[in-house]
SETI-40707 format. One record per residue: x, y, z of N, C-alpha, C in turn. Coordinates in steps of 0.2 Angstrom, whole numbers, padded with zeros to 4 digits, always signed. Each point is the difference from the previous one (the first is absolute). Layout:
<recs>
XYZXYZXYZ/...
</recs>
This chain:
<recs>
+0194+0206+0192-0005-0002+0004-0001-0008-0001/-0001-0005+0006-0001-0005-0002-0006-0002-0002/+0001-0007-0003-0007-0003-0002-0003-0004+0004/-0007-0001+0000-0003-0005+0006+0000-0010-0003/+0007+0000+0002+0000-0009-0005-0003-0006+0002/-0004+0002+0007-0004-0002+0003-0006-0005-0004/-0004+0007-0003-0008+0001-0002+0002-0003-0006/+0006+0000-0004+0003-0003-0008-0003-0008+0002/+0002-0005+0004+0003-0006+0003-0007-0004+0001/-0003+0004+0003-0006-0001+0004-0007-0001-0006/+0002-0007-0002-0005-0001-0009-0007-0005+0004/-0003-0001-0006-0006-0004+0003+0002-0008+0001/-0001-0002+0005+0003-0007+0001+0005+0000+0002/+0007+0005+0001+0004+0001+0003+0004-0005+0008/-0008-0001+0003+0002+0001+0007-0003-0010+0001/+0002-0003-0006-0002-0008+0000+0007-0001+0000/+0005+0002-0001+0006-0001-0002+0005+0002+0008/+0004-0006+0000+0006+0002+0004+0007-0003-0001/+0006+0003+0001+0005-0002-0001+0003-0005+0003/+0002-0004+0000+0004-0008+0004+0006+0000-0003/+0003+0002+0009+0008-0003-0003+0002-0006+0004/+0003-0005-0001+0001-0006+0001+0009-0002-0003/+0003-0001+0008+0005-0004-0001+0002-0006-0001/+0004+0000-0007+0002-0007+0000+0007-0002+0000/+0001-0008+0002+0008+0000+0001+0003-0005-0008/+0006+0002-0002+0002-0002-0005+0004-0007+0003/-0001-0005-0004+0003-0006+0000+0006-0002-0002/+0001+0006-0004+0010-0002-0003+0003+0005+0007/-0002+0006+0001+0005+0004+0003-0003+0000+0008/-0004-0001+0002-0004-0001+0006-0002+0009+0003/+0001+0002-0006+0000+0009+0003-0009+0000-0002/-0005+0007+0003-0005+0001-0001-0001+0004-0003/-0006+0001-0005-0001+0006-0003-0008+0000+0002/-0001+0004-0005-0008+0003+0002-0004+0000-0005/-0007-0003-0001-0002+0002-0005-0005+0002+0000/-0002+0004-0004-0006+0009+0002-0004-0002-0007/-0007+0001+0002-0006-0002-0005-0006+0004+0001/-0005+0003-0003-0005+0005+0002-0006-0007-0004/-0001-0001+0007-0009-0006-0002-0004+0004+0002/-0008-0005-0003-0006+0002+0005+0002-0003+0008/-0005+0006+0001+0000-0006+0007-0004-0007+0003/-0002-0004-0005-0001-0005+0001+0003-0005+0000/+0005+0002-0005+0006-0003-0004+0004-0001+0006/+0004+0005+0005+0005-0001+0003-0001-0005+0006/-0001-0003+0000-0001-0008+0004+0006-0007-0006/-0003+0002-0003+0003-0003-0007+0006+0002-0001/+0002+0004-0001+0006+0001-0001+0008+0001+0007/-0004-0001+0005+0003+0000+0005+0002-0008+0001/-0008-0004-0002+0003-0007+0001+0005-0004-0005/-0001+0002-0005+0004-0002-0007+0007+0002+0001/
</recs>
């Protein structure tokens, strides 16, 4: 039987937090990568512009 991994996740404060992923391009090889960060939400403004 499965478990509900849902109700585990779901903590207090939880729901301030969001994930940002943000493309950046490398300057030696010109290829892009991705870079993935769990902020608050007031934070990602900030980190989108930096």
């Amino acid at each position: 039987m499965a478990k509900k991994v849902v109700a585990s996740v779901q903590k207090k404060g939880a729901k301030d937090y969001t994930k940002v992923i943000k493309m950046v391009k490398s300057e030696k090889s010109g290829a892009y990568t991705f870079r993935e960060e769990v902020l608050q939400k007031d934070k990602v403004n900030d980190f989108l512009k930096s």
